[in-house]
C-alpha positions in Angstrom: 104.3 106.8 89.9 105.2 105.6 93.6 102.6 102.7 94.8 100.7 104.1 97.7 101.8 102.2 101.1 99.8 99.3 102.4 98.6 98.4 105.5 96.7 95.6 107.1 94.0 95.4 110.2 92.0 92.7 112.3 89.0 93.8 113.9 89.0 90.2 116.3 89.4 92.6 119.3 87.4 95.5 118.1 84.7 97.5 117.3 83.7 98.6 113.9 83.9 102.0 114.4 87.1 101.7 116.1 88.5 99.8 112.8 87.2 102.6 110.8 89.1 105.3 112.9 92.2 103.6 112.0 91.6 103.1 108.8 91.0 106.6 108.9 93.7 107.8 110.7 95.9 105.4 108.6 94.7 106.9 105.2 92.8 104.2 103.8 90.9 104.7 100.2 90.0 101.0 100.3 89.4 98.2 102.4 90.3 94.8 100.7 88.4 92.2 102.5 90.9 88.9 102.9 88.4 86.7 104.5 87.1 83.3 102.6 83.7 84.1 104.3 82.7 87.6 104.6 80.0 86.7 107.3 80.9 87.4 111.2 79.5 87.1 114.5 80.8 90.1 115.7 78.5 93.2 114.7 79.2 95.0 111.7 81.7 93.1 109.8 79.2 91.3 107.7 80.4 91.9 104.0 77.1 94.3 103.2 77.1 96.0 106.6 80.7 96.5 106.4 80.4 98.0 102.9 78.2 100.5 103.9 79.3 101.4 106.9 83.0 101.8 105.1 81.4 103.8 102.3 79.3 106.0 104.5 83.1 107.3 106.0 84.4 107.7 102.2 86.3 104.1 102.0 86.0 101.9 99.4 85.5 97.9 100.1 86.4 95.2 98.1 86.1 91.5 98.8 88.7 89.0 97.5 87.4 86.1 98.9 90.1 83.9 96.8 92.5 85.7 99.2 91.1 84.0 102.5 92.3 80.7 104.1 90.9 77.6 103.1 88.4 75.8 105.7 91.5 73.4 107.2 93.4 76.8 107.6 91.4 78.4 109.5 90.6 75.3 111.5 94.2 75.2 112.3 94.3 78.8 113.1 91.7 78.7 115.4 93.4 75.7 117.0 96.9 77.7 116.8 98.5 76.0 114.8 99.9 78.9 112.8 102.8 77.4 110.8 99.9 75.0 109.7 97.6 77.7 108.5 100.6 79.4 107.0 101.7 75.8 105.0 97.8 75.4 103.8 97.4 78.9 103.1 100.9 79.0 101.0 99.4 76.2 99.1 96.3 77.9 98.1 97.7 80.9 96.9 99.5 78.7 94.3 95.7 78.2 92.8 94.9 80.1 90.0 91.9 82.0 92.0 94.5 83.2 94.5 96.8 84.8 92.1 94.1 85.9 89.9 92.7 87.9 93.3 96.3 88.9 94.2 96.7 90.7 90.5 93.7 92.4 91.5 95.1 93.2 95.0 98.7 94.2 93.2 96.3 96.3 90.3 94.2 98.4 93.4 97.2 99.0 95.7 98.9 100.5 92.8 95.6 102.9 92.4 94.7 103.5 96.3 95.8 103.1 99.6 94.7 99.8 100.4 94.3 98.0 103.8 93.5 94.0 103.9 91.7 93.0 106.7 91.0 90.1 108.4 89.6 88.5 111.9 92.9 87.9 113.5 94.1 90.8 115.8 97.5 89.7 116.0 99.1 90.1 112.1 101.8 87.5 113.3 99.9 84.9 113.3 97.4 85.9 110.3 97.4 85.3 106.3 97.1 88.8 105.4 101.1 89.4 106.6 101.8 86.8 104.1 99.0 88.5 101.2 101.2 92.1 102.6 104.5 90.3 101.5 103.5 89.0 98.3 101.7 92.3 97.6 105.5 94.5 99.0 107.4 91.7 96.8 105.4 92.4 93.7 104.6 96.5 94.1 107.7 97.4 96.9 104.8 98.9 98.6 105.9 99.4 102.7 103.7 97.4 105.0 102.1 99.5 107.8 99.6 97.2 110.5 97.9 99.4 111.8 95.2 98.9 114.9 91.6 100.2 115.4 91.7 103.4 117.7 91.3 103.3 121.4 87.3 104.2 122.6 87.4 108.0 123.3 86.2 107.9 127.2 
């Protein structure tokens, strides 16, 4: 059986319906939720909202909250420092929570076509490119990023 192809999205920039039409128009069954927190201040991304606004449109969610930055990470994210948040985050997926919720990742993205997604528009200089690589390394899965669709005018 070929492993579906993965793909990542940040919604920092964006709407959630926008988000949803690219994880539409990328093919998405299920969204895998990367944050630590599943809260936001940007409308619609809370964990429950987001759930049922993603299922409403025939995506699955799933929130692996062992797959988020630690609190310094995202400090130093926010600060950009990202070769900081990278080093913290590296150490925390040696935890066993973090590779526990990466097995789960690996066992869904063999079953769906999964997309992680986090706050950060910009998958340079987030933690789901390096969750993508350990999830390619382990299923040889191709990494797609894809970005929320353009407002219609």
């Amino acid at each position: 059986m070929t492993t579906p192809s993965l793909a990542t999205i940040g919604y920092e920039t964006s709407t959630l319906p926008r988000v949803i039409g690219g994880l539409k128009a990328g093919g998405v069954d299920l969204l895998i939720d990367v944050r630590a927190v599943a809260a936001s201040r940007k409308a619609g991304f809370s964990k429950t909202l987001l759930g049922a606004s993603l299922k409403a449109e025939g995506i699955g969610y799933r929130h692996l909250r062992d797959l988020g930055t630690p609190k310094d990470g995202r400090i130093a994210a926010r600060a950009g420092r990202t070769g900081e948040m990278q080093a913290i985050f590296n150490t925390h997926m040696q935890t066993d929570a973090a590779q526990a919720a990466l097995s789960e990742a690996v066992a869904l993205s063999r079953e769906k076509r999964v997309c992680l997604m986090c706050y950060e528009a910009d998958w340079r200089c987030c933690h789901r490119a390096i969750v993508a690589d350990l999830l390619h390394e382990r299923t040889g899965a191709e990494v797609m990023h894809l970005h929320p669709l353009p407002d219609i005018p």
